[in-house]
N, CA, C, O and CB atoms as a CASP TS submission, in Angstrom:
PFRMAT TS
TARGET T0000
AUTHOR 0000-0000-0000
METHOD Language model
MODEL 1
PARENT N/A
ATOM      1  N   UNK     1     107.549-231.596-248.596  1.00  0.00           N
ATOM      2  CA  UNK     1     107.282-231.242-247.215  1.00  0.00           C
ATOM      3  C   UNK     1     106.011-231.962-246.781  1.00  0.00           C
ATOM      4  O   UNK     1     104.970-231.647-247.357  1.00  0.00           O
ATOM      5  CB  UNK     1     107.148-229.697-247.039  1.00  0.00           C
ATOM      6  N   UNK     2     105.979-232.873-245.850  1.00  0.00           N
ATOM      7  CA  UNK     2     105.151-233.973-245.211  1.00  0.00           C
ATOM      8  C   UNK     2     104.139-233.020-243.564  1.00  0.00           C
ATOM      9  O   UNK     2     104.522-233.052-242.394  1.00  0.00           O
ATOM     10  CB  UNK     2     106.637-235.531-244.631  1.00  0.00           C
ATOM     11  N   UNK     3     103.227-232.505-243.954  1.00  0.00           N
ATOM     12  CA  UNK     3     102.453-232.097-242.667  1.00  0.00           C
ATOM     13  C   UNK     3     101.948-233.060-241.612  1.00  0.00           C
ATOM     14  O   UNK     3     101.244-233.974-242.040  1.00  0.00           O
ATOM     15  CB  UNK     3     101.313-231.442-243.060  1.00  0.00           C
ATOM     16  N   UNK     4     102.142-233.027-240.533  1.00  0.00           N
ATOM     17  CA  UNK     4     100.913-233.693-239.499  1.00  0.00           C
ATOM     18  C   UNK     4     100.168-233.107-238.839  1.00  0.00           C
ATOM     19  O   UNK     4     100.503-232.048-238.308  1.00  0.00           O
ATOM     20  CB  UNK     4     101.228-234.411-238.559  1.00  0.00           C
ATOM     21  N   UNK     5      98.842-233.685-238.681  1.00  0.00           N
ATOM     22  CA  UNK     5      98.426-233.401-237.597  1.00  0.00           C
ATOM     23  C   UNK     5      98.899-233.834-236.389  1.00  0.00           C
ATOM     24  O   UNK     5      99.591-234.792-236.045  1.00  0.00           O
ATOM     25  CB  UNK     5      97.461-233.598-237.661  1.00  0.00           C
ATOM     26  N   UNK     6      98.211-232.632-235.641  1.00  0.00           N
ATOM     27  CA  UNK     6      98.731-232.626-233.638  1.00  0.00           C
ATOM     28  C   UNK     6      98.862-234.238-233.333  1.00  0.00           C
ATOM     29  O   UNK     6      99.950-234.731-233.037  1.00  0.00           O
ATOM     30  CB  UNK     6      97.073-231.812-232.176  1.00  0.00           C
ATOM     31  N   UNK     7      97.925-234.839-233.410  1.00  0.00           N
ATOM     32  CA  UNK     7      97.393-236.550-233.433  1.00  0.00           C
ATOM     33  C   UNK     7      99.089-237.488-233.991  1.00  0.00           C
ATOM     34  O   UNK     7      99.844-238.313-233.477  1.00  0.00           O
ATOM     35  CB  UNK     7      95.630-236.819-235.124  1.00  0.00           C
ATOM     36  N   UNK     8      99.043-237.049-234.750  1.00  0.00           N
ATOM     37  CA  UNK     8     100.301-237.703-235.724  1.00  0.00           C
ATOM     38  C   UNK     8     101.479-237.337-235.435  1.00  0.00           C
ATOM     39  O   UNK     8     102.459-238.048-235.659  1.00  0.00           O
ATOM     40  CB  UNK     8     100.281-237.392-237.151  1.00  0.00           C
ATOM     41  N   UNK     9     101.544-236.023-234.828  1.00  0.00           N
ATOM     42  CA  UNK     9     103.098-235.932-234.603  1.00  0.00           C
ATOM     43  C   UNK     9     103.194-235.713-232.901  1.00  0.00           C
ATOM     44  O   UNK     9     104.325-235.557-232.442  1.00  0.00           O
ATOM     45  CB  UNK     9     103.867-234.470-235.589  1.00  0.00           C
ATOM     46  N   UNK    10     102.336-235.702-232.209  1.00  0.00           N
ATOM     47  CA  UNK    10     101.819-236.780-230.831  1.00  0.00           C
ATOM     48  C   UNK    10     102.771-238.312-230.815  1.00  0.00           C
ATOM     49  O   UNK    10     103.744-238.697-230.168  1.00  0.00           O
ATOM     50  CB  UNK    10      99.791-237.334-231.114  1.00  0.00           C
ATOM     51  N   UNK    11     102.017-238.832-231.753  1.00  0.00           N
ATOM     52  CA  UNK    11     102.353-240.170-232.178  1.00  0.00           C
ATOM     53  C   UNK    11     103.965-240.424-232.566  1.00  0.00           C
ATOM     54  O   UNK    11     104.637-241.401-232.237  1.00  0.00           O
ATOM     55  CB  UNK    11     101.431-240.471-233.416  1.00  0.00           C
ATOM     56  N   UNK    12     104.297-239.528-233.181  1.00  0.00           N
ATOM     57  CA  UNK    12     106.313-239.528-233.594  1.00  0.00           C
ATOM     58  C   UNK    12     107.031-239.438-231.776  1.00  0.00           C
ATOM     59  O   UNK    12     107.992-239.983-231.233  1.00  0.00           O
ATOM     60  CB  UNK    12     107.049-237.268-234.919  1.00  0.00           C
ATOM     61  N   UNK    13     105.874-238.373-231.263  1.00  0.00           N
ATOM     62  CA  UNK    13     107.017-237.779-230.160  1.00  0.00           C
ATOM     63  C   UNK    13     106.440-238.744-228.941  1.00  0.00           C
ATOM     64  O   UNK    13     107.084-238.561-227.908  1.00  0.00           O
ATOM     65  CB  UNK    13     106.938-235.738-229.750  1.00  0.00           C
ATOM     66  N   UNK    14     105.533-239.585-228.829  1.00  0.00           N
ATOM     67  CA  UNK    14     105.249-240.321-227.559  1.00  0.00           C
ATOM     68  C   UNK    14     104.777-239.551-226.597  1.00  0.00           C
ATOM     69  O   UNK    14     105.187-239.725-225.449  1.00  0.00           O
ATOM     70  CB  UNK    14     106.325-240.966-227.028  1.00  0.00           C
ATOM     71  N   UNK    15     103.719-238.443-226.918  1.00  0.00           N
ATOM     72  CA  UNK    15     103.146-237.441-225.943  1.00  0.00           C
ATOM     73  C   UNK    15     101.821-237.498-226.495  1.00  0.00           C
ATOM     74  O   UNK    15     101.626-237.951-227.623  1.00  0.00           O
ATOM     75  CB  UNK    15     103.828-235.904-225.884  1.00  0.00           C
ATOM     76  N   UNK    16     100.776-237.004-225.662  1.00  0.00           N
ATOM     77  CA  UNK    16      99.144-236.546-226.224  1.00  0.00           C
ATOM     78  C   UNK    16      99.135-235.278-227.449  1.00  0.00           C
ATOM     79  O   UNK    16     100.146-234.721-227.877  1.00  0.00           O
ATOM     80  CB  UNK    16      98.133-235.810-224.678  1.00  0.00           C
ATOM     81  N   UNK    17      98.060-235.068-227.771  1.00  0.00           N
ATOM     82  CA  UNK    17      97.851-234.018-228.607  1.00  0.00           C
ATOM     83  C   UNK    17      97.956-233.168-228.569  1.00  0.00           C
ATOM     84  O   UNK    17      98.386-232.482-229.497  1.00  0.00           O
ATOM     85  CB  UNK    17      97.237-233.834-228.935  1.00  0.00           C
ATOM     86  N   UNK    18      97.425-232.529-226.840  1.00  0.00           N
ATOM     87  CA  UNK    18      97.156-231.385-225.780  1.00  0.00           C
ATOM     88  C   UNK    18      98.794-231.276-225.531  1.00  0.00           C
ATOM     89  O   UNK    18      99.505-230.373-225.972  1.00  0.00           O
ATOM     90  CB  UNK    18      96.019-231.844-224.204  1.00  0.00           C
ATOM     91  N   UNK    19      99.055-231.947-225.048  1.00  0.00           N
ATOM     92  CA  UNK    19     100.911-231.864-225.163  1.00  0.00           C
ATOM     93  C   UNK    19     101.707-231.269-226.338  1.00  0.00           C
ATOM     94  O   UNK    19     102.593-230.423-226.223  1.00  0.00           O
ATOM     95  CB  UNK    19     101.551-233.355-225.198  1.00  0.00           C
ATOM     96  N   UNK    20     101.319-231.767-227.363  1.00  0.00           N
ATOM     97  CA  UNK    20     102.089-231.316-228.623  1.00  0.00           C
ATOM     98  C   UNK    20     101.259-229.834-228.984  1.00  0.00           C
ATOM     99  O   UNK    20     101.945-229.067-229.660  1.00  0.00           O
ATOM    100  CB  UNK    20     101.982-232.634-230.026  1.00  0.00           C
ATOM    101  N   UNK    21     100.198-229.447-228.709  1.00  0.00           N
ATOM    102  CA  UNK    21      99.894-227.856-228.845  1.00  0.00           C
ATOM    103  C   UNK    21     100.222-226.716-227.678  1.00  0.00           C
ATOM    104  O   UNK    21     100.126-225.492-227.591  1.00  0.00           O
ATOM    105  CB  UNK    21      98.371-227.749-229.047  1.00  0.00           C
ATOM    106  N   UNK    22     100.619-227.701-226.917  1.00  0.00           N
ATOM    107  CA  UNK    22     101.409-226.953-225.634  1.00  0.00           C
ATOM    108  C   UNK    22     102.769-226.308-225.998  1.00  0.00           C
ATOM    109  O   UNK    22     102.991-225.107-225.841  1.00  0.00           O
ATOM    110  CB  UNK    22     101.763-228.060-224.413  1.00  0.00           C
ATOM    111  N   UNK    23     103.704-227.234-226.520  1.00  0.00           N
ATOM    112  CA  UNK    23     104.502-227.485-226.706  1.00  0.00           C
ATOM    113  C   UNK    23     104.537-226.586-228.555  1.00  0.00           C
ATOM    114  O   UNK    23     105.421-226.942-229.334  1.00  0.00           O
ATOM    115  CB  UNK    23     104.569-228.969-226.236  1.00  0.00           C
ATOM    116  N   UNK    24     103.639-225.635-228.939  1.00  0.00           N
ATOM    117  CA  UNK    24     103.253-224.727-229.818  1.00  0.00           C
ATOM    118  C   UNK    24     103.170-223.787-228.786  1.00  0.00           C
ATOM    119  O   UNK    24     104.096-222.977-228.796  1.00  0.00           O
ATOM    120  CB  UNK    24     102.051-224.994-230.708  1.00  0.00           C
ATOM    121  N   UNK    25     102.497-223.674-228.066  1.00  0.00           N
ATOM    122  CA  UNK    25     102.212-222.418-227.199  1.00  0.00           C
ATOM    123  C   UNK    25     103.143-221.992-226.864  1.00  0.00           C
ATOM    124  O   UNK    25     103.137-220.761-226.878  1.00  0.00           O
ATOM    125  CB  UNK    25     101.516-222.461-226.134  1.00  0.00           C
ATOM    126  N   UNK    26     104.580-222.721-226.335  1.00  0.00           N
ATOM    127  CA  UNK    26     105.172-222.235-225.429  1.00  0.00           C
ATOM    128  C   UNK    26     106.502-221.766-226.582  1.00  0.00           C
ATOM    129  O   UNK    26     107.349-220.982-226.154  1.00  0.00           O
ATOM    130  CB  UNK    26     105.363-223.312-224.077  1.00  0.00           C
ATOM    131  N   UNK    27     106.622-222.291-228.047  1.00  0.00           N
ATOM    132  CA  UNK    27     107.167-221.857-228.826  1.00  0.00           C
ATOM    133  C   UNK    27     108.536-222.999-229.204  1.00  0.00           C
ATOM    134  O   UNK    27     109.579-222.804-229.828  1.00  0.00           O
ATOM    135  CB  UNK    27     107.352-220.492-228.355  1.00  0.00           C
ATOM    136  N   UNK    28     107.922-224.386-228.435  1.00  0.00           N
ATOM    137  CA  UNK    28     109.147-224.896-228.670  1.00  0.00           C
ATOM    138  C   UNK    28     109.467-226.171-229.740  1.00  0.00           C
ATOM    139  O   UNK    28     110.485-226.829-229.952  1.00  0.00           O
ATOM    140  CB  UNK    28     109.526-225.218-227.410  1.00  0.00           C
ATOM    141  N   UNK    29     107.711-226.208-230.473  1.00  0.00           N
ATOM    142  CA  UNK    29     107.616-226.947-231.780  1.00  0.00           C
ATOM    143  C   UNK    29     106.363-225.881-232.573  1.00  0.00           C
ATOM    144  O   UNK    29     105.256-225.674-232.076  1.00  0.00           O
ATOM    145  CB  UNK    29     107.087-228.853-231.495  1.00  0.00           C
ATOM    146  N   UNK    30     106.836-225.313-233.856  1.00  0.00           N
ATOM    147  CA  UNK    30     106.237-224.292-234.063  1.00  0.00           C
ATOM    148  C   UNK    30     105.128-224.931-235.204  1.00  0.00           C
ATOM    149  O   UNK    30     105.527-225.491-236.225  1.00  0.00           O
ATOM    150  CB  UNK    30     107.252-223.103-234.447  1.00  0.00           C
ATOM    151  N   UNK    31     104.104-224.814-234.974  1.00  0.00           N
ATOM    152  CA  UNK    31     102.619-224.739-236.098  1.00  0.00           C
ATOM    153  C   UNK    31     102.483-223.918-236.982  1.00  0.00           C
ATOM    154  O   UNK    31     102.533-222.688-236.948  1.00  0.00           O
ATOM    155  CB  UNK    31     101.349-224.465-235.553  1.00  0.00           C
ATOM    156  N   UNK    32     102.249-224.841-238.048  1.00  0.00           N
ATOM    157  CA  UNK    32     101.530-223.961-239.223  1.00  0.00           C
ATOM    158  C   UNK    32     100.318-224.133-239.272  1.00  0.00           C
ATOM    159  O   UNK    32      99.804-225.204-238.946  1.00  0.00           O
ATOM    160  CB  UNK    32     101.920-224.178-240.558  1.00  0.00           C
ATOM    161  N   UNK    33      99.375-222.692-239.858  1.00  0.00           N
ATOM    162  CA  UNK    33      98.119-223.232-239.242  1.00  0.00           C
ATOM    163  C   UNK    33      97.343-222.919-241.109  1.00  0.00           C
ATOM    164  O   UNK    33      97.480-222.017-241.935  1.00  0.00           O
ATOM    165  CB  UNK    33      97.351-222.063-237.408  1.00  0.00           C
ATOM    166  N   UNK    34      96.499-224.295-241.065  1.00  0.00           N
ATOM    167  CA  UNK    34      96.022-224.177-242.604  1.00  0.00           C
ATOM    168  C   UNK    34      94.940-222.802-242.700  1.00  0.00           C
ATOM    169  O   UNK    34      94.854-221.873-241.897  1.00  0.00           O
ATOM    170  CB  UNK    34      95.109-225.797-243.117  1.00  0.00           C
ATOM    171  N   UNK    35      94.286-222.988-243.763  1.00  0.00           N
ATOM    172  CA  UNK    35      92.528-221.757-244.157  1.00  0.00           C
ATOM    173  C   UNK    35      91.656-221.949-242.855  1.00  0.00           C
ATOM    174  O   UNK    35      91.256-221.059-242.105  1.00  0.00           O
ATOM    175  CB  UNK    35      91.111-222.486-245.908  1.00  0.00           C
ATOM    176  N   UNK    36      91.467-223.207-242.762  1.00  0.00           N
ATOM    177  CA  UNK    36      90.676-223.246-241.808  1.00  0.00           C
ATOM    178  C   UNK    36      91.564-222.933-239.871  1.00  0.00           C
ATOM    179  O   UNK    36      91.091-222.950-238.735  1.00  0.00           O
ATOM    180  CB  UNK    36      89.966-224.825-242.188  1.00  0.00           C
ATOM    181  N   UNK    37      92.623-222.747-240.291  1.00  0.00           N
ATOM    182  CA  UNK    37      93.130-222.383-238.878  1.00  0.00           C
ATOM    183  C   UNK    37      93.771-223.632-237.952  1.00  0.00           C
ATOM    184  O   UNK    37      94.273-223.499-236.836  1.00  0.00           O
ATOM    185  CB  UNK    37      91.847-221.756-238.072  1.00  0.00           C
ATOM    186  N   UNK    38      93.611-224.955-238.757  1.00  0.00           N
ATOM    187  CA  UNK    38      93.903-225.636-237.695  1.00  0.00           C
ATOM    188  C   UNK    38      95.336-225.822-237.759  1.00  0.00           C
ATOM    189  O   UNK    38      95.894-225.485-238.803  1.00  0.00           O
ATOM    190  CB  UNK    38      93.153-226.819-237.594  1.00  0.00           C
ATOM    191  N   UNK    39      96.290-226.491-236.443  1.00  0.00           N
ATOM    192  CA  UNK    39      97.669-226.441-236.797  1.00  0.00           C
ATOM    193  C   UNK    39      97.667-228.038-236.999  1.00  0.00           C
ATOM    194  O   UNK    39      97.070-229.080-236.729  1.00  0.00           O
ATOM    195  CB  UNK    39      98.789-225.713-235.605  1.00  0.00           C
ATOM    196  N   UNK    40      99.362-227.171-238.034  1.00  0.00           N
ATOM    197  CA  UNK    40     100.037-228.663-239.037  1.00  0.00           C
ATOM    198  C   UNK    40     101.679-228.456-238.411  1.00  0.00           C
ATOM    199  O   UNK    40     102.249-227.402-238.128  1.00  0.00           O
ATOM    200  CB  UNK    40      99.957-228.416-241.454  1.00  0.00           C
ATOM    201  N   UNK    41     102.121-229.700-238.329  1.00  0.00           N
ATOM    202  CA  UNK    41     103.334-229.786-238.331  1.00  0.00           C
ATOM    203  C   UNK    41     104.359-230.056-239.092  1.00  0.00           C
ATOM    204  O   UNK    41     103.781-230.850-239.835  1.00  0.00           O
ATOM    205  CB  UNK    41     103.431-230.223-237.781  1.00  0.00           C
ATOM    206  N   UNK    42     105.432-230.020-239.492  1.00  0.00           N
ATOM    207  CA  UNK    42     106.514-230.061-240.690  1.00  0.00           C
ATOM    208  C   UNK    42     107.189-231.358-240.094  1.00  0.00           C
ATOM    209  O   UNK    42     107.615-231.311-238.940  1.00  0.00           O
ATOM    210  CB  UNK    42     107.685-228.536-240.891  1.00  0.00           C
ATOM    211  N   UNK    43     107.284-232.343-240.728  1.00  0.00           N
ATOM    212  CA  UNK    43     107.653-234.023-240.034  1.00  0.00           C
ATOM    213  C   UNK    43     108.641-233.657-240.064  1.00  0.00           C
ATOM    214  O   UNK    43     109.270-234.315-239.235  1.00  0.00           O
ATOM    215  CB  UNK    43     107.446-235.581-240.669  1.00  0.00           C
ATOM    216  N   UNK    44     109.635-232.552-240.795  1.00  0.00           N
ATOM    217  CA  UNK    44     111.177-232.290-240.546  1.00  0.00           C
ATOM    218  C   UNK    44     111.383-231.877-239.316  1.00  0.00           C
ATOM    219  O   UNK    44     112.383-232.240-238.695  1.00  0.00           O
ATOM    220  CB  UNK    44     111.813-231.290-241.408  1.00  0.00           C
ATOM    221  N   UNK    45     110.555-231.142-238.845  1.00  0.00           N
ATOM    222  CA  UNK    45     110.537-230.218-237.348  1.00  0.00           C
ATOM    223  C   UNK    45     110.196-230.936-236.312  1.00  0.00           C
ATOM    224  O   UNK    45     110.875-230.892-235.287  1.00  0.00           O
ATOM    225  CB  UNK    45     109.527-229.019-237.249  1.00  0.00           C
ATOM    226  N   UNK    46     108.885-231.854-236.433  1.00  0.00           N
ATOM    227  CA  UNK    46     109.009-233.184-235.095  1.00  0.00           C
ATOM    228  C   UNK    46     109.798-233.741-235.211  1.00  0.00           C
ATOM    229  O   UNK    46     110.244-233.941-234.081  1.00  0.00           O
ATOM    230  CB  UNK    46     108.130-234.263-234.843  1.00  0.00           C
ATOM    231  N   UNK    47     110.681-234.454-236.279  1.00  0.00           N
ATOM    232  CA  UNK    47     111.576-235.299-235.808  1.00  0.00           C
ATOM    233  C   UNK    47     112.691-234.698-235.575  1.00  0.00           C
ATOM    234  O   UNK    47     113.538-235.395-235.016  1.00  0.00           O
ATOM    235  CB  UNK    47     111.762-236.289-236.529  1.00  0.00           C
ATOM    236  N   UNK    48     113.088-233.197-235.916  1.00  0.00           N
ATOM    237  CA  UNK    48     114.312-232.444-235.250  1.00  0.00           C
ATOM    238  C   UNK    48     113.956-232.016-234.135  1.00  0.00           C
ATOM    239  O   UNK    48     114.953-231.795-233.448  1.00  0.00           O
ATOM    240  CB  UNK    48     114.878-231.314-235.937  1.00  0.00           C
ATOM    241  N   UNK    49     112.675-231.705-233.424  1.00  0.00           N
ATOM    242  CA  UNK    49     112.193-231.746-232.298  1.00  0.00           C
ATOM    243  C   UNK    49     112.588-232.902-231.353  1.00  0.00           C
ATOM    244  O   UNK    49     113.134-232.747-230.261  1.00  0.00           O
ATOM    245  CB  UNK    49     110.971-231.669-232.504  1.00  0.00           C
ATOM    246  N   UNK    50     112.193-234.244-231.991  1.00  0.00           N
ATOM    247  CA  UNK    50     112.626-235.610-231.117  1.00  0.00           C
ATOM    248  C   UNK    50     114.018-236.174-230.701  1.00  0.00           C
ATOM    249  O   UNK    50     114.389-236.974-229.842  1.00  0.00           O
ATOM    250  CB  UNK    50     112.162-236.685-231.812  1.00  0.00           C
ATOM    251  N   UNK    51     114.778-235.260-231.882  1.00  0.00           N
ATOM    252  CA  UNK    51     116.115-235.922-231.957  1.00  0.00           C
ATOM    253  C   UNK    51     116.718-234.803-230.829  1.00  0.00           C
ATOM    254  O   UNK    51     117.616-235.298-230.149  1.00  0.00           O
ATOM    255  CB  UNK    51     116.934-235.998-233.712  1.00  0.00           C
ATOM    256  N   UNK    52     116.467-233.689-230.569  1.00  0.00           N
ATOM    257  CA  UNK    52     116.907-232.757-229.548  1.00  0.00           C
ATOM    258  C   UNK    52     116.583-233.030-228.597  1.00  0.00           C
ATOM    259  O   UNK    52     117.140-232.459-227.659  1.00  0.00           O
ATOM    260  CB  UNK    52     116.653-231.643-229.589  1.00  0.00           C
ATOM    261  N   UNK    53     115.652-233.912-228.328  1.00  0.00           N
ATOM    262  CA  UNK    53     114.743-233.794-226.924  1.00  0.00           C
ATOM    263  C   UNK    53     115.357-235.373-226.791  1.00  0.00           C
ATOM    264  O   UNK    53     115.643-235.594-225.614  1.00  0.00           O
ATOM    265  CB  UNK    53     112.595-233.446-226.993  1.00  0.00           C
ATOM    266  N   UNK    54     115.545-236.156-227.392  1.00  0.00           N
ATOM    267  CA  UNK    54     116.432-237.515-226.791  1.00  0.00           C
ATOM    268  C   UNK    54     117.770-237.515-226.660  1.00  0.00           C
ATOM    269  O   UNK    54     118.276-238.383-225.948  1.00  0.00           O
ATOM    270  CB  UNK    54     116.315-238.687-227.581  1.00  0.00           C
ATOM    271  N   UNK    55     118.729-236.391-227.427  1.00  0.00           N
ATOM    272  CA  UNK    55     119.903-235.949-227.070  1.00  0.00           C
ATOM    273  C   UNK    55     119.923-235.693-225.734  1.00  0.00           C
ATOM    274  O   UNK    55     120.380-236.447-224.875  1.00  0.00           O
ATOM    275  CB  UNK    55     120.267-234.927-227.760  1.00  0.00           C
ATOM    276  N   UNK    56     119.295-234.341-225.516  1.00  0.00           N
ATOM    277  CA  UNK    56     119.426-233.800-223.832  1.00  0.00           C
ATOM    278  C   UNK    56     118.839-234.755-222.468  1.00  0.00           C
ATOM    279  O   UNK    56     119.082-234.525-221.283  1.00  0.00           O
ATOM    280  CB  UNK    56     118.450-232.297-223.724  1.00  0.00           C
ATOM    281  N   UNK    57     117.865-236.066-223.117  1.00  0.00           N
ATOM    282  CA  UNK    57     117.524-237.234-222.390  1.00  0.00           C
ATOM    283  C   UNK    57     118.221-238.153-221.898  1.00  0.00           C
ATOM    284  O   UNK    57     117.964-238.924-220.973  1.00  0.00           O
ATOM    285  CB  UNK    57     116.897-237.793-222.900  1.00  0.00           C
ATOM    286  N   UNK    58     119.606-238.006-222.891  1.00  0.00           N
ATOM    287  CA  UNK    58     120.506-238.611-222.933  1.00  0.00           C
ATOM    288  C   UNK    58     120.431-239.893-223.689  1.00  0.00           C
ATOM    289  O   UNK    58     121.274-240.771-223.509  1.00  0.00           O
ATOM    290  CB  UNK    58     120.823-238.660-221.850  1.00  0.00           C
ATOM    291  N   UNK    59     119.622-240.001-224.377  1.00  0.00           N
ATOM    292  CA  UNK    59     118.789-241.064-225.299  1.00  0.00           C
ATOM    293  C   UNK    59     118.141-242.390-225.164  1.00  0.00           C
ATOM    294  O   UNK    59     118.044-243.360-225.916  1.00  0.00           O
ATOM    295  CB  UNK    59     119.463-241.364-226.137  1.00  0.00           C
ATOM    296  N   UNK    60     117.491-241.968-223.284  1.00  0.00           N
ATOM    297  CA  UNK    60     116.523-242.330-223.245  1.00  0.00           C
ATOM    298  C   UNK    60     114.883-242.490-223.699  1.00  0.00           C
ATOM    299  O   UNK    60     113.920-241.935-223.171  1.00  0.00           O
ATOM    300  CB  UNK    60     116.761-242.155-222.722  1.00  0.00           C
ATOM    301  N   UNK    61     114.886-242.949-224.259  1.00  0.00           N
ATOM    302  CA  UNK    61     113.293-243.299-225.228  1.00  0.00           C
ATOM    303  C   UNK    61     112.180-243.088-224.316  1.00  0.00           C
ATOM    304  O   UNK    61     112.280-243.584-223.193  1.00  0.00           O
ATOM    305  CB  UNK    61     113.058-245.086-225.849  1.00  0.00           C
ATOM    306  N   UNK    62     111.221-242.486-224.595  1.00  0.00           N
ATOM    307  CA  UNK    62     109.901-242.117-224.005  1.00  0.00           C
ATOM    308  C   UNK    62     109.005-243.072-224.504  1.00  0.00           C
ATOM    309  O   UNK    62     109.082-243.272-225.716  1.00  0.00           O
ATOM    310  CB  UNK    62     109.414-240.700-224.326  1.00  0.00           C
ATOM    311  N   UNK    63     107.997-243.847-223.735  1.00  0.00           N
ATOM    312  CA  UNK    63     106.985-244.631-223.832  1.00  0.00           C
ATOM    313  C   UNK    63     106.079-243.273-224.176  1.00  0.00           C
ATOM    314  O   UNK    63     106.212-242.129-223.742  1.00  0.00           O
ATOM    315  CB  UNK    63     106.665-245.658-222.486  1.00  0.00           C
ATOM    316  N   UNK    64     105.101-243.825-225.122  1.00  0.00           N
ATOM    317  CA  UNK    64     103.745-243.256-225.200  1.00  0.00           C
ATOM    318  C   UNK    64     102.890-243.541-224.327  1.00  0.00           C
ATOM    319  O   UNK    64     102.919-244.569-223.649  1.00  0.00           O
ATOM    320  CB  UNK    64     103.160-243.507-226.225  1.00  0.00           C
ATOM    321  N   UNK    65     101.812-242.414-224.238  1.00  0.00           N
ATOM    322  CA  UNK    65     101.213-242.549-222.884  1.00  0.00           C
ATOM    323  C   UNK    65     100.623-243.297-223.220  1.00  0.00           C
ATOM    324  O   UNK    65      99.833-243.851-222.454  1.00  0.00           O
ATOM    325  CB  UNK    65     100.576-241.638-222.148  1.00  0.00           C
TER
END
């Protein structure tokens, strides 16, 4: 099991950081959060995150900001 940081899996999905903890908040890519509290992501879960979110795009590709 491969963790990222917000930064890194930002970077998979072509969105900011603030975006990808949003996108925790609202419950629709879920964080694990280490000792120190910060959140990690499961690279299985962004990229099943990406592959859902370019399905319903119709598989149009998102530029990074």
């Amino acid at each position: 099991m491969r963790l990222l940081a917000p930064k890194d899996a930002g970077r998979l999905l072509g969105v900011t950081t603030p975006r990808v903890q949003q996108l925790d908040r609202e419950g629709r890519l879920r964080a694990i959060r280490d000792s120190a509290g910060r959140r990690l992501y499961r690279e299985a879960d962004v990229l099943r995150f990406k592959a859902d979110r370019d399905k319903r795009s119709g598989g149009k590709a998102r530029s990074a900001p």
